[in-house]
Every structure is written in structure tokens, then in C-alpha cells.
N, CA, C and O atoms as CSV, one atom per row, in Angstrom:
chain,resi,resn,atom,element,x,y,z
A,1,UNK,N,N,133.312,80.808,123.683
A,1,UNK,CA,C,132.357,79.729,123.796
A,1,UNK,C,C,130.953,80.250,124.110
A,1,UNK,O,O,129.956,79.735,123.604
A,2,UNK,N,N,130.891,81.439,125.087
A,2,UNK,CA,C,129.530,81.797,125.498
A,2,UNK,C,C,128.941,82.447,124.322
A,2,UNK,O,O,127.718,82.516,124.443
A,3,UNK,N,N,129.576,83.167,122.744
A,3,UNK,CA,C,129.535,83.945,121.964
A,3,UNK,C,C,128.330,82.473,121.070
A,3,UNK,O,O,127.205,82.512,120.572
A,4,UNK,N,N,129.487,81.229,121.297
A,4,UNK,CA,C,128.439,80.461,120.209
A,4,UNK,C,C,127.131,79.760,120.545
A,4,UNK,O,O,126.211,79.357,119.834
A,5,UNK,N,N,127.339,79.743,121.831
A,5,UNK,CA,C,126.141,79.289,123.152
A,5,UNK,C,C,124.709,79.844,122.681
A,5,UNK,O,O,123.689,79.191,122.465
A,6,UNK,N,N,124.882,81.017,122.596
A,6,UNK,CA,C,123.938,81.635,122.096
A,6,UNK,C,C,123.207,81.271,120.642
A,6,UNK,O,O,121.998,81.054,120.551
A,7,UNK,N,N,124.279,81.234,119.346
A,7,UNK,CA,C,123.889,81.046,118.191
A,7,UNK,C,C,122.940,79.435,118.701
A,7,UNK,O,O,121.752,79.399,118.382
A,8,UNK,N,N,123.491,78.306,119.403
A,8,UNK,CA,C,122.930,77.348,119.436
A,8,UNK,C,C,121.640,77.133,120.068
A,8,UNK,O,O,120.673,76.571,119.553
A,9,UNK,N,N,121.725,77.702,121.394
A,9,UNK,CA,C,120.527,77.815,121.982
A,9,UNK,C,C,119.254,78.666,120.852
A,9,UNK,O,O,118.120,78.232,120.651
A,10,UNK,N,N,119.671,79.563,120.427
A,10,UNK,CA,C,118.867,80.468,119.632
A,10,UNK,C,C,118.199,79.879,118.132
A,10,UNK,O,O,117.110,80.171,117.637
A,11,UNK,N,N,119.206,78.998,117.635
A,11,UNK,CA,C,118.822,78.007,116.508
A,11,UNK,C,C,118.297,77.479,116.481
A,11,UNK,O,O,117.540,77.370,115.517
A,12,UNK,N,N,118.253,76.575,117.700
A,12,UNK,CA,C,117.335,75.308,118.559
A,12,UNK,C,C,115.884,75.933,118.413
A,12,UNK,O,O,115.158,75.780,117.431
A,13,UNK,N,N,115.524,76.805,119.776
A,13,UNK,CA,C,114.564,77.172,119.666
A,13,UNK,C,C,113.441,77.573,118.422
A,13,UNK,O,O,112.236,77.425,118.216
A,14,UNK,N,N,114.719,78.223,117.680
A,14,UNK,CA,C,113.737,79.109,116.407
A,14,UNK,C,C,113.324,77.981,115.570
A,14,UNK,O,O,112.182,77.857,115.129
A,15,UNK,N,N,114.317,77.136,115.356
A,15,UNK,CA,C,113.469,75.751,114.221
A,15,UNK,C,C,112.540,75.484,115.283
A,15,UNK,O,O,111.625,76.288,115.105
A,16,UNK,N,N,112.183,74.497,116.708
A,16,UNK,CA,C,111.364,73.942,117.113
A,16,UNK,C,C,110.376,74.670,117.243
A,16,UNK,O,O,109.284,74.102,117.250
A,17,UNK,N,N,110.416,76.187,117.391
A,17,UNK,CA,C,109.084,76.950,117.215
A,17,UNK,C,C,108.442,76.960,115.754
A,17,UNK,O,O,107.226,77.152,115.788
A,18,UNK,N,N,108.903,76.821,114.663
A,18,UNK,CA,C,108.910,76.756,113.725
A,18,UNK,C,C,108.160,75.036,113.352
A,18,UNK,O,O,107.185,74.883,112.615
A,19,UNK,N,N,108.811,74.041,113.978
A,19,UNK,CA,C,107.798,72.287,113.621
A,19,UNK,C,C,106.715,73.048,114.458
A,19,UNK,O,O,105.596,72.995,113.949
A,20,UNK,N,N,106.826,73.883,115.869
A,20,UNK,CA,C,105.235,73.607,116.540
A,20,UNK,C,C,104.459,74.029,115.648
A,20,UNK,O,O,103.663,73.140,115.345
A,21,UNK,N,N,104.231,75.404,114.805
A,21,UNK,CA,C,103.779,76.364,114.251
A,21,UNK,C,C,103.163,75.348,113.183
A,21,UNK,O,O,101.934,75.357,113.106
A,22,UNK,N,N,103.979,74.328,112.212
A,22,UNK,CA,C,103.304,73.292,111.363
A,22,UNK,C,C,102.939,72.063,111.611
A,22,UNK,O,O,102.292,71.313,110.880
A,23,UNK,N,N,103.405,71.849,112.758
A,23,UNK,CA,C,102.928,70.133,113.406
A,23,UNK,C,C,101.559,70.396,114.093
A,23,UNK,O,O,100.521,69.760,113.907
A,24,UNK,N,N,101.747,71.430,114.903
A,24,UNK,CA,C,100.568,71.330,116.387
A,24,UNK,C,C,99.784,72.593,115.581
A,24,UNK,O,O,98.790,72.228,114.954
A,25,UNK,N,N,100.078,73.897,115.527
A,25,UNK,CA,C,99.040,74.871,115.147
A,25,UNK,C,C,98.257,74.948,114.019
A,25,UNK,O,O,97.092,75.338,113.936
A,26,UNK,N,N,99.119,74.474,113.009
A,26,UNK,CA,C,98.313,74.754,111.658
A,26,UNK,C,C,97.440,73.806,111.495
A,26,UNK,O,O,96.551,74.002,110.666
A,27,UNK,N,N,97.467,72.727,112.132
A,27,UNK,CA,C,95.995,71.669,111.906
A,27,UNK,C,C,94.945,71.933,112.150
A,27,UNK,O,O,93.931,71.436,111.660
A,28,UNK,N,N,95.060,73.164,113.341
A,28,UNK,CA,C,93.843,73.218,114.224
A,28,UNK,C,C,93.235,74.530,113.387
A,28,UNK,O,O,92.018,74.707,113.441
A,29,UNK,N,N,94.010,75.393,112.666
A,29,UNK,CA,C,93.962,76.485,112.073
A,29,UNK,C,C,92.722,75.818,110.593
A,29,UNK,O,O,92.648,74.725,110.033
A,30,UNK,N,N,91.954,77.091,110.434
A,30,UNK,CA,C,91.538,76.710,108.876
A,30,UNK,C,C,91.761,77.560,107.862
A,30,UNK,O,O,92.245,78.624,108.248
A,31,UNK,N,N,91.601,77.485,106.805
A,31,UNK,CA,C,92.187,78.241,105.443
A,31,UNK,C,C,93.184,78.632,105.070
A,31,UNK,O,O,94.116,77.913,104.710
A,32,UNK,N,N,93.180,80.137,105.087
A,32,UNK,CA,C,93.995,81.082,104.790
A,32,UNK,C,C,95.214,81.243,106.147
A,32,UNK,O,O,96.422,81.164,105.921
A,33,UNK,N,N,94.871,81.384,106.988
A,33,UNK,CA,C,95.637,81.377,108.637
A,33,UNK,C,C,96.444,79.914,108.666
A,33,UNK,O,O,97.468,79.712,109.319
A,34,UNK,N,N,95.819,79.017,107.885
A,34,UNK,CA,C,96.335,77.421,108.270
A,34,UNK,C,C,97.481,77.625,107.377
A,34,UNK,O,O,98.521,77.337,107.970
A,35,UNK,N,N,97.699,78.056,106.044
A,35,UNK,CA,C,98.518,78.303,105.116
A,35,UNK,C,C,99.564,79.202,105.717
A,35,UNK,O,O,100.712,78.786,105.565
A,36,UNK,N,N,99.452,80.154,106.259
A,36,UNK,CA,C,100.125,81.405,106.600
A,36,UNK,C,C,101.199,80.616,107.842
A,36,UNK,O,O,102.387,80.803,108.106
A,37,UNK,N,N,100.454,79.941,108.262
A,37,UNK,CA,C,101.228,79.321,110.078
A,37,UNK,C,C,101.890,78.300,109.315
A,37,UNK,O,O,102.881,77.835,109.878
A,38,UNK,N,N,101.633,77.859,108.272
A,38,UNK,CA,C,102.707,76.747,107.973
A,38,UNK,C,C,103.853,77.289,107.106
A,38,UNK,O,O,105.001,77.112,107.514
A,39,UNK,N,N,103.662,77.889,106.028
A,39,UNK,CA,C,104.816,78.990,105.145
A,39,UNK,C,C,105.711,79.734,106.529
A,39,UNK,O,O,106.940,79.703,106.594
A,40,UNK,N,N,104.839,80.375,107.560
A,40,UNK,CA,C,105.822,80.764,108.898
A,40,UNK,C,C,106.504,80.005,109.278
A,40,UNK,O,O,107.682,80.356,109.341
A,41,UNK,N,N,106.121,78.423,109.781
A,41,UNK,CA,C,106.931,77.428,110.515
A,41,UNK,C,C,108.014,77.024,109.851
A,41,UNK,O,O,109.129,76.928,110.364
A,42,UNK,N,N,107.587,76.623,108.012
A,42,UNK,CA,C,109.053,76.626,107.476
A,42,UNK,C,C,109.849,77.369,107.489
A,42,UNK,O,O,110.967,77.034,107.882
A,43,UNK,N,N,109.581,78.724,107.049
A,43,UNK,CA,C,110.557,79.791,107.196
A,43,UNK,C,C,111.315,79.624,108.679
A,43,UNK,O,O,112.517,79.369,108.761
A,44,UNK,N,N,110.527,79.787,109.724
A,44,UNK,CA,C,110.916,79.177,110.954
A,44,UNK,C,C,112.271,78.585,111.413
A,44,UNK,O,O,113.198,78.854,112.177
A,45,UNK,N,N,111.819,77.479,110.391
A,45,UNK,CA,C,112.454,75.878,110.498
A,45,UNK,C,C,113.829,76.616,109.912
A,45,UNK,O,O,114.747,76.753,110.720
A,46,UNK,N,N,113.997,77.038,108.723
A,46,UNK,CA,C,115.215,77.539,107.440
A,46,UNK,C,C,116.011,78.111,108.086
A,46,UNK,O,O,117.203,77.804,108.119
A,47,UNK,N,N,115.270,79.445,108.985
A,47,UNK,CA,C,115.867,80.309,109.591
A,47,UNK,C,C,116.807,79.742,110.930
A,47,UNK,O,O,117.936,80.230,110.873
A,48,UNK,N,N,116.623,78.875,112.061
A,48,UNK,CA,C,116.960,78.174,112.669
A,48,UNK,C,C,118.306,77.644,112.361
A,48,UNK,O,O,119.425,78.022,112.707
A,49,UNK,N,N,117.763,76.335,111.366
A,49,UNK,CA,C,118.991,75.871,110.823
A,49,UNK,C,C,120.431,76.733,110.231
A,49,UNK,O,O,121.612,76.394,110.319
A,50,UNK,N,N,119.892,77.816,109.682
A,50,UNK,CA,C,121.019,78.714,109.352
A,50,UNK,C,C,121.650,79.481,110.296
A,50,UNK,O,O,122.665,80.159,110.141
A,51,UNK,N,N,120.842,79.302,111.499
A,51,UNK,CA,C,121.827,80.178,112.997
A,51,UNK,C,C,122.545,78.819,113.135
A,51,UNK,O,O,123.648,78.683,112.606
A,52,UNK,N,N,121.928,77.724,113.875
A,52,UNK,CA,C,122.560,76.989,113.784
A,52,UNK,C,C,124.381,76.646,112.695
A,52,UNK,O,O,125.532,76.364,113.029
A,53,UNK,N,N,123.879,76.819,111.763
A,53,UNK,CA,C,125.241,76.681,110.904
A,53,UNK,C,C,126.007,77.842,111.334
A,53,UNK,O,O,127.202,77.571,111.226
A,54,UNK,N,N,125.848,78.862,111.718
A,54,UNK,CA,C,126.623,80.362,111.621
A,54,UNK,C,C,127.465,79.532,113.162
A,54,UNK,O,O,128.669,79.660,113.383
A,55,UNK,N,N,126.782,78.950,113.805
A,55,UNK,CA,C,127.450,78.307,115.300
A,55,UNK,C,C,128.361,77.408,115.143
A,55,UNK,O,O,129.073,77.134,116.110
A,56,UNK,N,N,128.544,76.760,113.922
A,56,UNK,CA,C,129.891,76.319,113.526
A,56,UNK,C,C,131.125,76.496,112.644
A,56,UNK,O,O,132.005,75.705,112.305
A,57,UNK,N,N,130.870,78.016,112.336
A,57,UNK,CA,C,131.573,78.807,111.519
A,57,UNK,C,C,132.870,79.180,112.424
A,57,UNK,O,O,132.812,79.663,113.555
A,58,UNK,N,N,134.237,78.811,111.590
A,58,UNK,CA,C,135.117,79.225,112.129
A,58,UNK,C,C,135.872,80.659,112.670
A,58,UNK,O,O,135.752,81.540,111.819
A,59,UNK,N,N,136.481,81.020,113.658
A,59,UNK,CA,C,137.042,82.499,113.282
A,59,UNK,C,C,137.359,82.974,112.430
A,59,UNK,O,O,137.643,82.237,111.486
A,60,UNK,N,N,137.524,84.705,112.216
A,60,UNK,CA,C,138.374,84.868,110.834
A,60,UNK,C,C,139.693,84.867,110.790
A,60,UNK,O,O,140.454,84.714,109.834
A,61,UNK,N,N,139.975,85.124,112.353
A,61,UNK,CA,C,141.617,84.600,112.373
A,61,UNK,C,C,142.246,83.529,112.295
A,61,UNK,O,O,143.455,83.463,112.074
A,62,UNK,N,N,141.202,82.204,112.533
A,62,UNK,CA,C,141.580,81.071,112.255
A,62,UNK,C,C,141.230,80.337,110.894
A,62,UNK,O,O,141.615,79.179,110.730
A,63,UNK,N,N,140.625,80.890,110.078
A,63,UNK,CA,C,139.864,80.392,108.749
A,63,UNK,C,C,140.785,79.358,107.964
A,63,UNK,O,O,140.698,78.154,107.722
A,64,UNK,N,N,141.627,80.273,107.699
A,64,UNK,CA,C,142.544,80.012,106.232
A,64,UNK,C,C,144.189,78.598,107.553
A,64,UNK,O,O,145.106,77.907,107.111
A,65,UNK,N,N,143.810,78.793,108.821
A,65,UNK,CA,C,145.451,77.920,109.079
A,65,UNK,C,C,145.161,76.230,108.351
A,65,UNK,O,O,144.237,75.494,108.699
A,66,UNK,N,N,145.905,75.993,107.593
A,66,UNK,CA,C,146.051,74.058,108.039
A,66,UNK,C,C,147.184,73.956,108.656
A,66,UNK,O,O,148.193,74.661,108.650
A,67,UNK,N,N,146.748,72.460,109.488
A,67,UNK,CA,C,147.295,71.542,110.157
A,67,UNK,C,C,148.704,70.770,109.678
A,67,UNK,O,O,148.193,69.705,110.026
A,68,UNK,N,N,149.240,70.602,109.480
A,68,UNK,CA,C,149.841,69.445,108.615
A,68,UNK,C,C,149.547,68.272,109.997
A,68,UNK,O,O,149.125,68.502,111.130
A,69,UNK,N,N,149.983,66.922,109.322
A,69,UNK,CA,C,149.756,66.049,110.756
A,69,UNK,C,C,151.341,65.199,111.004
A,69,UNK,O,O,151.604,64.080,111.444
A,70,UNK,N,N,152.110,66.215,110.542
A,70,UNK,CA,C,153.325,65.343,110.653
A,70,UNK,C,C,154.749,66.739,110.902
A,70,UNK,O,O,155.896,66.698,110.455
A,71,UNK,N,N,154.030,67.957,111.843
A,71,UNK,CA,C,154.584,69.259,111.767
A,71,UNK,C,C,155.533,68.896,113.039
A,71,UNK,O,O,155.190,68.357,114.091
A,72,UNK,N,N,157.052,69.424,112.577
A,72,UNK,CA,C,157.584,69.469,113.538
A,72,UNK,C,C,157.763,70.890,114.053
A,72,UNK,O,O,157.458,71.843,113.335
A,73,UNK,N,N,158.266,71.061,115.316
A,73,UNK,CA,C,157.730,72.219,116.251
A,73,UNK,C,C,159.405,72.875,115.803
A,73,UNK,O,O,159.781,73.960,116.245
């Protein structure tokens, strides 16, 4: 659990640094720098979300089991 704690906390952060970078910085930014901080924040944002997903990726020892819902023991 503490292994995926991390992926989540770490996902979190990296997208929301990623909206500040295009919500709050790049407005205040002009030109070339305003462009650059926003292409960063998405990337940002992409990168995030994909830790995020890696945090609900199953084991590899558990990948492949199904359930049945009617298994007797």
C-alpha cells in the first residue's frame, strides 16, 4: 500500500503543478516564455495522469487470476 501511496501522492502533485504552470503562470508570462510554461504545464498535466494510472495497475502476480462469483472452496 505504501509502494502505491507514493505513485498517488506523486501524480497529484505533478498534474496540479502542471494547471498552476498554465492557469496562474503563463498569463502573467509574455511571448515566447508564455508558450514554453504552457506546452510545460500540459506535459505536466499528461505526465501526472499517467503516474496516476501506473497507481492502479495490478500486480504481476495477480494480473491474469479471475474470480468466478459462484466458486466453491
Amino acid at each position: 500500500m505504501r509502494g502505491k501511496m507514493a505513485y498517488w501522492i506523486g501524480g497529484t502533485l505533478t498534474a496540479l503543478l502542471g494547471i498552476g504552470l498554465v492557469r496562474l503562470l503563463a498569463p502573467t508570462l509574455a511571448g515566447v516564455t508564455s508558450s514554453l510554461a504552457i506546452v510545460a504545464g500540459y506535459l505536466l498535466v499528461i505526465v501526472g495522469i499517467t503516474i496516476l494510472a501506473l497507481a492502479t495497475r495490478r500486480k504481476d502476480s495477480e494480473m491474469f487470476i479471475t474470480i468466478e462469483k459462484e466458486a466453491k472452496d
